[in-house]
C-alpha positions in Angstrom: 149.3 101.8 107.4 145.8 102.3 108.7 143.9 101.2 111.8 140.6 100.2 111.6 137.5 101.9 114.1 137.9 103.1 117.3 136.9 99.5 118.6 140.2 98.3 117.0 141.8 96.3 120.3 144.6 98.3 122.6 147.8 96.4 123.8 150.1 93.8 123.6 149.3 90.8 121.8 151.5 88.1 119.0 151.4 87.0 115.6 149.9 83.7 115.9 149.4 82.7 112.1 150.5 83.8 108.8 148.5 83.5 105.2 149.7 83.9 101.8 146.9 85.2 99.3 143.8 85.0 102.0 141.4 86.6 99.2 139.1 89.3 99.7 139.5 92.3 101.9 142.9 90.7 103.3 145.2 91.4 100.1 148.1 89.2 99.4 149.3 88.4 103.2 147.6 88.3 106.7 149.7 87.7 109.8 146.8 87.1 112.8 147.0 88.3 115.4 146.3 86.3 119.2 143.1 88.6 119.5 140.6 86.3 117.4 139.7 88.0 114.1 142.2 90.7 114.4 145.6 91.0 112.1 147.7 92.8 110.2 147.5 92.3 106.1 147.2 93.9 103.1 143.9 95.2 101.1 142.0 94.9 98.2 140.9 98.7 98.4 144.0 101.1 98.6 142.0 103.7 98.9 141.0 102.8 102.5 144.7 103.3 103.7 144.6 106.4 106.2 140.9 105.7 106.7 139.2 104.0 109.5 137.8 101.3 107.1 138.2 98.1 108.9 136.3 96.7 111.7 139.6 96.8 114.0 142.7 95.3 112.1 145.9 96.9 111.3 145.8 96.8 107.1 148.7 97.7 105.0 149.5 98.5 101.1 150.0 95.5 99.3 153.7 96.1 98.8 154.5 97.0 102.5 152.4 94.0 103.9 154.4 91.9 101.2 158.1 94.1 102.2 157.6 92.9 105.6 155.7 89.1 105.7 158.7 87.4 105.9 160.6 89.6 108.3 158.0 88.6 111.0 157.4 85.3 112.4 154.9 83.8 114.5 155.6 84.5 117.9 156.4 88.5 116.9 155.0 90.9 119.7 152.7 93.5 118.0 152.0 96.3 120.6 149.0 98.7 119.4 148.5 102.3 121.1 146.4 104.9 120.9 146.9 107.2 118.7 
């Protein structure tokens, strides 16, 4: 799992929505987050995993984002630290 920048948001927020195949940077899944234009989903570029790619979401390998999609519903409390 990778973060994005340090601007990525701090604290406590809640899956709001859920997308299957988004396109484009957001892999196969994107679960939103109550912070507008922030989530959690997968990627089109592996490679940025364990970088600070993103402009602030939480992105995932494909497989992981796909492992987990339908483990977490909306209403799901996502807590992001520091690290």
């Amino acid at each position: 799992m990778s973060f994005g920048k340090p601007s990525t948001p701090l604290g406590n927020f809640r899956i709001i929505n859920r997308a299957v195949n988004p396109g484009g940077p957001f892999g196969v899944r994107w679960m939103g987050l109550n912070k507008p234009g922030y989530g959690i989903h997968g990627t089109n570029n592996p490679a940025s995993i364990g970088t600070r790619a993103s402009h602030g979401c939480i992105r995932m390998y494909n497989k992981d984002v796909l492992e987990i999609f339908n483990k977490v519903p909306i209403g799901t409390p996502v807590q992001i630290i520091s690290q």
